[in-house]
Wavefront OBJ file of the C-alpha trace (Angstrom):
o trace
v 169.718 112.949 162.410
v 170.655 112.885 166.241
v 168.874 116.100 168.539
v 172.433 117.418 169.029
v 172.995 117.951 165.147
v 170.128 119.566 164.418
v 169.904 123.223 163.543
v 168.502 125.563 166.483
v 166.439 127.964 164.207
v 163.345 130.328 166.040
v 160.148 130.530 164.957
v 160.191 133.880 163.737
v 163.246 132.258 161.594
v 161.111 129.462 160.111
v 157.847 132.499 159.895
v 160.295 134.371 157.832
v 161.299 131.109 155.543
v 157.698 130.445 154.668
v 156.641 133.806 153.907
v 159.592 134.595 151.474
v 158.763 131.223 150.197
v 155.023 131.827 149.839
v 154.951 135.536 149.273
v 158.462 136.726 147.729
v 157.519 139.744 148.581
v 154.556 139.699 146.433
v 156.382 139.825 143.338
v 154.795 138.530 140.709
v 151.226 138.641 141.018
v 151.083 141.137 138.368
v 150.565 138.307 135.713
v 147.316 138.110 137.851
v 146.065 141.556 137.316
v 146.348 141.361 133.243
v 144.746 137.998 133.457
v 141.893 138.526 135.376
v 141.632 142.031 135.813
v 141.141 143.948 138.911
v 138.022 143.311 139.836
v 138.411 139.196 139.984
v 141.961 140.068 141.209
v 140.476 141.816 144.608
v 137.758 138.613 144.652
v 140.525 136.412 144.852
v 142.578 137.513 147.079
v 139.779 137.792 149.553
v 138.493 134.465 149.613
v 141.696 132.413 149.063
v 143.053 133.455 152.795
v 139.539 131.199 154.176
v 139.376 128.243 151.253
v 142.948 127.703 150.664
v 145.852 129.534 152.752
v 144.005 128.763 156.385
v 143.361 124.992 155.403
v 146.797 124.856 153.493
v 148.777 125.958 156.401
v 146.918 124.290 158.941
v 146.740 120.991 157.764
v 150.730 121.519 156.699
v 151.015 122.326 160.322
v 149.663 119.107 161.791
v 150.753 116.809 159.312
v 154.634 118.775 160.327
v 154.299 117.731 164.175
v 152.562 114.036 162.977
v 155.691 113.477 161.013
v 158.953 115.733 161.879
v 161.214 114.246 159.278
v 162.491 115.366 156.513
v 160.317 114.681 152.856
v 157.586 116.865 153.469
v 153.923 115.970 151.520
v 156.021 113.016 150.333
v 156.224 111.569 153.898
v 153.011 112.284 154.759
v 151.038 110.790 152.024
v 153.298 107.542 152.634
v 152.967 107.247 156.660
v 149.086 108.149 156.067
v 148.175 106.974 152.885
v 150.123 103.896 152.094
v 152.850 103.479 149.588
v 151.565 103.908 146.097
v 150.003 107.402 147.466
v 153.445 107.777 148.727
v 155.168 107.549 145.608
v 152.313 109.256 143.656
v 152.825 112.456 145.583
v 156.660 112.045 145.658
v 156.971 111.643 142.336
v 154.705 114.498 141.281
v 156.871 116.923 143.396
v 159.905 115.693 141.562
v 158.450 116.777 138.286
v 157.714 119.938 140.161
v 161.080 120.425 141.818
v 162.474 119.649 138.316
v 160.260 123.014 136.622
v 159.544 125.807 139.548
v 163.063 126.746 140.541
v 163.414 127.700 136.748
v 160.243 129.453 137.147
v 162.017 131.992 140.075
v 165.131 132.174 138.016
v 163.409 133.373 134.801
v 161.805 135.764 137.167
v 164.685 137.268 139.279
v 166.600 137.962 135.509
v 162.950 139.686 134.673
v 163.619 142.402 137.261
v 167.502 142.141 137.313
v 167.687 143.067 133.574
v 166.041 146.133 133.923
v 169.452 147.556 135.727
v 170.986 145.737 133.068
v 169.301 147.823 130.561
v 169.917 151.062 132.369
v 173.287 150.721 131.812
v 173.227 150.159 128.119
v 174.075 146.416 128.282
v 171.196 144.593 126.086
v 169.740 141.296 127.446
v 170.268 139.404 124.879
v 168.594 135.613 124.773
v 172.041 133.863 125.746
v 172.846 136.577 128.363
v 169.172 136.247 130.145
v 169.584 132.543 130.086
v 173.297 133.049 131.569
v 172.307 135.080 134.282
v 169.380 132.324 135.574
v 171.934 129.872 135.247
v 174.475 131.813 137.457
v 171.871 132.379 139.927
v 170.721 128.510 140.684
v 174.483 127.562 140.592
v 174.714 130.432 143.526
v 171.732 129.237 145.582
v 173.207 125.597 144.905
v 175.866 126.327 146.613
v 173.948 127.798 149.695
v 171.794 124.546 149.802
v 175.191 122.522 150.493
v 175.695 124.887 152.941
v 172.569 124.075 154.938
v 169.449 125.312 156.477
v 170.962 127.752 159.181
v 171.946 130.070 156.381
v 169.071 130.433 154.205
v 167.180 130.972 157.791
v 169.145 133.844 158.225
v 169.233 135.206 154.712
v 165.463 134.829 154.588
v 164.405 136.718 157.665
v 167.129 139.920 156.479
v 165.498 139.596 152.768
v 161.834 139.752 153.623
v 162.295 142.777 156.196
v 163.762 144.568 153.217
v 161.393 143.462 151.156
v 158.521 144.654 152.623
v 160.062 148.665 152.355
v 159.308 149.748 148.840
v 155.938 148.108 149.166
v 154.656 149.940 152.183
v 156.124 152.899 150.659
v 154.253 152.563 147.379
v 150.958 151.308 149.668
v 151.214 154.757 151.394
v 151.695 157.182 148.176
v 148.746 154.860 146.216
v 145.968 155.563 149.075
v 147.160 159.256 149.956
v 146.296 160.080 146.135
v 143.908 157.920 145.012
v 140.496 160.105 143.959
v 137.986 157.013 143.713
v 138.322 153.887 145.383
v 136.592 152.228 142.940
v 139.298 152.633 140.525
v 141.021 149.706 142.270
v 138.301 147.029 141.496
v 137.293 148.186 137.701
v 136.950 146.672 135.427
v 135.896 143.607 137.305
v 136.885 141.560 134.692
v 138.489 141.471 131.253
v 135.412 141.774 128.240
v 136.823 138.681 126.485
v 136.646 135.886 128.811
v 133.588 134.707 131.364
v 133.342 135.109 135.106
v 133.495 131.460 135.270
v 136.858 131.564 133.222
v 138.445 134.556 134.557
v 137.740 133.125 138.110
v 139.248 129.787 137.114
v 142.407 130.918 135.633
v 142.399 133.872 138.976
v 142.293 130.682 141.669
v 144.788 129.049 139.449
v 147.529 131.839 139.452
v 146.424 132.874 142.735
v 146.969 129.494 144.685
v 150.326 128.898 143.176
v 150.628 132.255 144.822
v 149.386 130.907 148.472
v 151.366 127.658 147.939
v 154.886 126.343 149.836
v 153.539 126.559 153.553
v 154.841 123.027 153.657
v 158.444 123.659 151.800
v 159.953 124.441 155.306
v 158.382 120.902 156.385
v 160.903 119.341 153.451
v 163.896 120.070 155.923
v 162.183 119.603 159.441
v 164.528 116.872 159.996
v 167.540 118.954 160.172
v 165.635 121.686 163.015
v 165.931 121.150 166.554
v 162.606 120.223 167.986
v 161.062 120.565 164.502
v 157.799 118.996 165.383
v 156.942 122.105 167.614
v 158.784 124.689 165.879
v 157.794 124.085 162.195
v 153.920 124.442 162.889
v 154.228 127.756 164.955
v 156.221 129.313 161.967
v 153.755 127.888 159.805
v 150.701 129.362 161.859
v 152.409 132.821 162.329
v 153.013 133.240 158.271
v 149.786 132.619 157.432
v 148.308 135.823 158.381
v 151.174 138.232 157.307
v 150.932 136.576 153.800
v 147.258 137.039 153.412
v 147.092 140.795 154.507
v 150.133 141.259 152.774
v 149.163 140.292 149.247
v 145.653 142.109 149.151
v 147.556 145.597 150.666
v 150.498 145.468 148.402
v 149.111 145.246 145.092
v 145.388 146.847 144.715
v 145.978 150.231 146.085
v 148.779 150.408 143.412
v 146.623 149.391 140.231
v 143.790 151.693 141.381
v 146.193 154.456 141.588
v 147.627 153.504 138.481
v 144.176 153.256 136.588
v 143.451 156.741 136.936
v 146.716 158.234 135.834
v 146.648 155.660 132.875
v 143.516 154.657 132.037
v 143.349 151.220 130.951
v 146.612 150.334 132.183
v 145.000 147.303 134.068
v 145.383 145.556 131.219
v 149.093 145.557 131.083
v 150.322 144.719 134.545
v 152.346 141.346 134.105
v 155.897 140.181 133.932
v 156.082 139.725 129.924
v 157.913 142.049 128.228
v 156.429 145.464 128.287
v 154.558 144.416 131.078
v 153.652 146.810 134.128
v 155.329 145.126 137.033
v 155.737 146.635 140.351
v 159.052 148.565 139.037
v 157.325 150.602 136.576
v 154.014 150.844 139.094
v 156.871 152.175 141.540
v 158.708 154.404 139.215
v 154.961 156.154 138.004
v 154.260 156.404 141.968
v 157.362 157.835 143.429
v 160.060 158.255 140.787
v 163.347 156.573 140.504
v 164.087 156.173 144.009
v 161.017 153.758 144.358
v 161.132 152.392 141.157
v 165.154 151.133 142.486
v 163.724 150.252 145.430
v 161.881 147.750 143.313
v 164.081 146.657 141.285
v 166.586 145.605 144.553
v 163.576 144.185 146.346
v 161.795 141.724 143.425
v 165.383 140.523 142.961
v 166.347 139.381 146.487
v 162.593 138.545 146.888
v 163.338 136.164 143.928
v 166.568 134.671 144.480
v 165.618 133.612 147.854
v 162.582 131.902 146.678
v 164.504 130.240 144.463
v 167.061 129.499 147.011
v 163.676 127.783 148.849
v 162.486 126.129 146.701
v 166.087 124.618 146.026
v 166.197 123.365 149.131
v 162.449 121.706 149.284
v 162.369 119.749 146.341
v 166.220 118.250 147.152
v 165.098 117.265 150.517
v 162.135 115.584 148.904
v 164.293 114.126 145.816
v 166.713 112.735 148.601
v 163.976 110.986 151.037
v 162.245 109.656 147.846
v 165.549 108.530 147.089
v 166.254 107.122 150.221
v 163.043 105.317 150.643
v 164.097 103.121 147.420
v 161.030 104.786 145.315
v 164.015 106.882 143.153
v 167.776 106.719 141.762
v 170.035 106.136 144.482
v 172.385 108.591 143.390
v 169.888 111.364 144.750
v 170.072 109.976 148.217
v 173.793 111.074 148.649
v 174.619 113.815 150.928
v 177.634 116.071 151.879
v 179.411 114.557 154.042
v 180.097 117.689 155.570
v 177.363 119.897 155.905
v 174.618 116.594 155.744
v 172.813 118.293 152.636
v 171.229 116.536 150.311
v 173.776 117.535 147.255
v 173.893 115.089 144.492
v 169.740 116.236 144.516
v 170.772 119.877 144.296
v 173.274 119.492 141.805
v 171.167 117.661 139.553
v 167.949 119.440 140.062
v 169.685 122.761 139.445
v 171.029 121.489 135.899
v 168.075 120.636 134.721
v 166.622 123.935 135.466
v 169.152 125.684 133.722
v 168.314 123.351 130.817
v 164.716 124.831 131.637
v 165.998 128.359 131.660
v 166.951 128.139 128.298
v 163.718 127.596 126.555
v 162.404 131.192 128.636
v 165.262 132.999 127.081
v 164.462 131.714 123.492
v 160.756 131.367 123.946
v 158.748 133.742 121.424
v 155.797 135.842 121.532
v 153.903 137.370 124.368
v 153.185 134.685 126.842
v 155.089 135.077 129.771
v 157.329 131.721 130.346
v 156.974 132.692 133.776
v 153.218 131.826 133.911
v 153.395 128.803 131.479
v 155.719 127.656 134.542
v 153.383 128.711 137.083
v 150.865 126.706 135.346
v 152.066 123.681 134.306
v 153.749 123.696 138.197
v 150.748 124.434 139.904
v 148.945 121.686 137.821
v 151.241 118.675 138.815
v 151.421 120.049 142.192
v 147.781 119.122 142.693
v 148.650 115.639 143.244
v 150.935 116.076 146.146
v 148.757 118.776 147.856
v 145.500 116.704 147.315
v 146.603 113.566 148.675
v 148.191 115.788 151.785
v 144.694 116.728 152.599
v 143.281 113.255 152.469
v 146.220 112.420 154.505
v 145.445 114.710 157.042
v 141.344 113.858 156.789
v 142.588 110.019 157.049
v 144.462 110.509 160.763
v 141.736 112.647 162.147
v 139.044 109.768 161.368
v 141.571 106.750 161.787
v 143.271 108.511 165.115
v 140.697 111.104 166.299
v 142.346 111.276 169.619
v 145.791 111.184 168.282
v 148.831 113.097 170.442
v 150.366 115.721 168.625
v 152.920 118.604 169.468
v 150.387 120.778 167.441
v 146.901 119.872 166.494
v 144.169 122.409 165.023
v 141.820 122.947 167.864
v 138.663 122.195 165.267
v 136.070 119.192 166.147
v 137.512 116.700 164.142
v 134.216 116.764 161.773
v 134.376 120.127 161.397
v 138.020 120.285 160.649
v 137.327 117.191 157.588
v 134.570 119.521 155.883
v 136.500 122.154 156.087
v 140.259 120.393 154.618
v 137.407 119.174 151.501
v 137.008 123.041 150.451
v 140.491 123.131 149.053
v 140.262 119.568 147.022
v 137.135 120.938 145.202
v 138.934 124.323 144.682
v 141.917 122.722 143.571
v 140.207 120.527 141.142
v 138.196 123.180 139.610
v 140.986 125.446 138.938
v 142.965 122.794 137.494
v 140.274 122.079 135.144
v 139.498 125.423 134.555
v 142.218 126.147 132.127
v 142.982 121.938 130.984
v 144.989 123.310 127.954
v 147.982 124.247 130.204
v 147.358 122.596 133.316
v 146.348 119.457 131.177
v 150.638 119.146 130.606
v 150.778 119.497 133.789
v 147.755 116.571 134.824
v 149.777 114.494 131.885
v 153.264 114.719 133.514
v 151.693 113.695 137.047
v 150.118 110.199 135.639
v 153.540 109.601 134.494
v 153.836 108.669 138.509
v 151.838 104.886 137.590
v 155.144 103.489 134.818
v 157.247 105.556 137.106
v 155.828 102.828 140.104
v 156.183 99.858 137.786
v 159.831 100.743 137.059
v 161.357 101.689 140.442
v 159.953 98.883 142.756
v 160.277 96.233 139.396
v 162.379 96.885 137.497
v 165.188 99.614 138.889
v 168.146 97.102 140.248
v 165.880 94.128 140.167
v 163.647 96.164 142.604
v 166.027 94.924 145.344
v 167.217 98.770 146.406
v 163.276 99.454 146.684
v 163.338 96.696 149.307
v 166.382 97.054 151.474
v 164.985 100.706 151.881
v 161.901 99.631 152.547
v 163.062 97.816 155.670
v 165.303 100.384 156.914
v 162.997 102.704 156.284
v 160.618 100.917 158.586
v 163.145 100.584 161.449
v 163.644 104.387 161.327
v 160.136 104.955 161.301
v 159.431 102.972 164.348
v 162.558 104.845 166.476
v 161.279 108.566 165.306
v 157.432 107.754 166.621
v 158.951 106.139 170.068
v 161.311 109.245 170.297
v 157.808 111.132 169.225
v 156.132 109.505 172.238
v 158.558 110.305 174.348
v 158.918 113.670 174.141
v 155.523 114.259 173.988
v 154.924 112.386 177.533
v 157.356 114.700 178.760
l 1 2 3 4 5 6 7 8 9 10 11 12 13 14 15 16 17 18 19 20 21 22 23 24 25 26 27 28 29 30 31 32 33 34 35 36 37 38 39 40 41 42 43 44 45 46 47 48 49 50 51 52 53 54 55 56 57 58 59 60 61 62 63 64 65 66 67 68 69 70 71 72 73 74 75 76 77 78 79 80 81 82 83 84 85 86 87 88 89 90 91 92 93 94 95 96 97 98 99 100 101 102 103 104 105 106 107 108 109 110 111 112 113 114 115 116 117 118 119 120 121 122 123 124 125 126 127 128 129 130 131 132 133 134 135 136 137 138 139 140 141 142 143 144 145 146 147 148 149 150 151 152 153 154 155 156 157 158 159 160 161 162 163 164 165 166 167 168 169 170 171 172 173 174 175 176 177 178 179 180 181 182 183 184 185 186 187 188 189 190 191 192 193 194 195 196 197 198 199 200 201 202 203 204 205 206 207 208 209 210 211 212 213 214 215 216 217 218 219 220 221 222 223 224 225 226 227 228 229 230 231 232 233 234 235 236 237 238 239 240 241 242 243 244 245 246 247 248 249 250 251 252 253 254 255 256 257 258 259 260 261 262 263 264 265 266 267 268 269 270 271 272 273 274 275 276 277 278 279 280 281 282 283 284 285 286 287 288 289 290 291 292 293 294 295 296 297 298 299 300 301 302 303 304 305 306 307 308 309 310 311 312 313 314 315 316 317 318 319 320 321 322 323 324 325 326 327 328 329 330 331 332 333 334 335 336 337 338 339 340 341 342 343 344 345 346 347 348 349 350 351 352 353 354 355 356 357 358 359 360 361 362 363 364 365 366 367 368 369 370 371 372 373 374 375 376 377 378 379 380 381 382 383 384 385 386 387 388 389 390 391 392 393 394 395 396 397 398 399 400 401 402 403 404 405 406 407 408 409 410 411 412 413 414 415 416 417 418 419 420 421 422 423 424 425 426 427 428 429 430 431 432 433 434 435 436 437 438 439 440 441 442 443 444 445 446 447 448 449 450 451 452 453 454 455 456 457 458 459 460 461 462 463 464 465 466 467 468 469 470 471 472 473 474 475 476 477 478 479 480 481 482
């Protein structure tokens, strides 16, 4: 895409993008609480912000000005890693793409059914599963309509966002008695340290994950190699203060008017979410306040995340490494809309197993899970992506570059692999679906450059692909001698 016919969007816009995408708000990280308890919960969100959201966000902000196009980890692993890395991570966040916008849906009808309920209509299974599907065929829609609008929506949303939490943040500390409330018990009785931490960095990175979903679509911004890693670098502070403040105060409030009621904070049914921690803390007028917030907080991650994995689908697509069909766009708006269409039906499909699922177990974090599991492909083979250029090109030109000794800055991008992995492993009964759907990448491989159309639309991308790829790191050059 020509300079001309890309999107002017500020910083501040693309800031805004990531942090709804990251954050939502903060909306549910209650699952985290009732896992883990309050104690890990705090432990978590204090070292995350140093071993995963700074490395996440800064390596997501290099690799952005290394490679401005659109395809985000995808392209990266490829240009740095070679093509079978390429398609591993590509294919991986196509699984993903397929589950997490479900996982937002599901979530947004968690909060939006609770004005349902006030009005005496009963969320039944088919009317749950109706109102997710309503909501991606919404945000579908937007996608088409391209990245200047969700820009725009995003920045409004997460202003408003951010009201009933400081609200709550204020009435939690001006009443709490003991601060220790808001750290006890440190754990549940039933599971380790070990295991409580494990599944707690699990949740809790899928939590400080999608720094590089605005990178999906940096293609369609106007000097996107500069303005993609400042938006980046600005988020990544907000989001870490933001979790810890929004959340702890209120469950240490809440523990001494309800003793106990650590245990209870998630987003299954009966669960204490931030609408019922709201309602206990200020009345109805907060508890509202909740209810509006977690469900623009939610659709507009979903809208996100929409519009991430169907830039990815499409430049996987386009590369020859998927179905062509995914590589068409709108010839209007230049979206990538046979991916959104498609990837939108088969989360409704997904939708309908949350509605009908039994027992418990939030669907929500079975999504979060399995997600976060496959997702570990992609991420870890950004980082080695990003550890391969500085060693390869230590001296490489770049619109942004972390200002870390290159050794230094390796060590440091290795924290997050080892984190990653242990998590992962740390709970292998869920994640291990996850682990199972990712390997699926190698007969996925076999298929598309063999086998899919005689493995002739593999090659004729291949070489255009090439050509492109030569004119973007002139143009790169160019504007960087400038």
């Amino acid at each position: 895409m020509s300079e001309d016919k890309k999107k002017k969007i500020p910083v501040i816009g693309v800031a805004m993008m990531v942090c709804v995408t990251v954050a939502g708000g903060g909306f549910g990280i209650e699952d985290l609480v009732g896992g883990v308890g309050p104690g890990v919960t705090m432990l978590v969100f204090c070292v995350l912000p140093f071993i995963w959201s700074l490395p996440f966000g800064l390596s997501s902000a290099e690799l952005s000005a290394a490679y401005p196009e659109n395809g985000g980890m995808y392209v990266w692993a490829k240009n740095g890693l070679g093509e079978k890395c390429g398609f591993a991570s590509g294919w991986a966040y196509t699984i993903a793409g397929f589950i997490e916008p479900a996982t937002f849906a599901v979530l947004t009808t968690n909060y939006l059914q609770v004005m349902f309920e006030l009005v005496g209509v009963k969320v039944t299974p088919i009317i749950f599963w109706l109102v997710c599907a309503v909501l991606i065929a919404i945000f579908a829609v937007i996608n088409i309509l391209g990245i200047k609008v969700i820009s725009n929506m995003a920045t409004v949303i997460t202003v408003l966002c951010f009201i009933p939490f400081i609200v709550m943040v204020i009435v939690a500390l001006m009443h709490i008695e003991n601060p220790v409330s808001m750290v006890t018990p440190f754990k549940p009785d039933d599971i380790s340290f070990l295991q409580a931490a494990g599944n707690g960095l699990l949740i809790g990175i899928w939590f400080n994950t999608g720094y590089e979903t605005i990178s999906t679509a940096s293609g369609e911004i106007q000097h996107g190699e500069k303005v993609v890693p400042k938006g980046i670098i600005l988020a990544i502070p907000i989001i870490s203060i933001m979790y810890m403040l929004w959340v702890v105060p209120a469950v240490g409030r809440l523990n001494e008017i309800i003793p106990g009621s650590w245990a209870d904070w998630g987003t299954h049914t009966g669960g204490i979410t931030f609408v019922q921690a709201g309602e206990i803390l200020g009345g109805a007028p907060l508890k509202w306040g909740f209810v509006a917030a977690g469900s623009l907080a939610s659709m507009m991650i979903l809208c996100e995340y929409i519009m991430a994995y169907a830039h990815v689908m499409s430049s996987f697509s386009r590369k020859g490494s998927f179905f062509k069909i995914f590589s068409k766009e709108s010839k209007k708006y230049g979206t990538p809309a046979a991916a959104i269409v498609i990837l939108s039906i088969v989360s409704i499909g997904l939708c309908l197993w949350a509605a009908y699922s039994q027992g418990e177990e939030s669907p929500f974090q079975v999504f979060v899970e399995i997600a976060t599991a496959i997702y570990a492909i992609p991420i870890i083979l950004m980082f080695i992506a990003n550890i391969k250029m500085r060693i390869k090109e230590p001296d490489k030109k770049l619109a942004y570059k972390v200002k870390m000794p290159n050794k230094l800055y390796i060590a440091y991008l290795c924290i997050p692999i080892i984190i990653y992995v242990y998590s992962v492993l740390s709970d292998i009964a869920v994640s291990g679906i996850g682990v199972a759907l990712g390997l699926t990448a190698i007969p996925g491989y076999i298929f598309f450059k063999k086998i899919y159309r005689k493995g002739e639309y593999w090659k004729e991308m291949v070489a255009e692909n090439e050509r492109f790829e030569k004119e973007l790191e002139a143009e790169l050059e160019k504007e960087l001698s400038e």
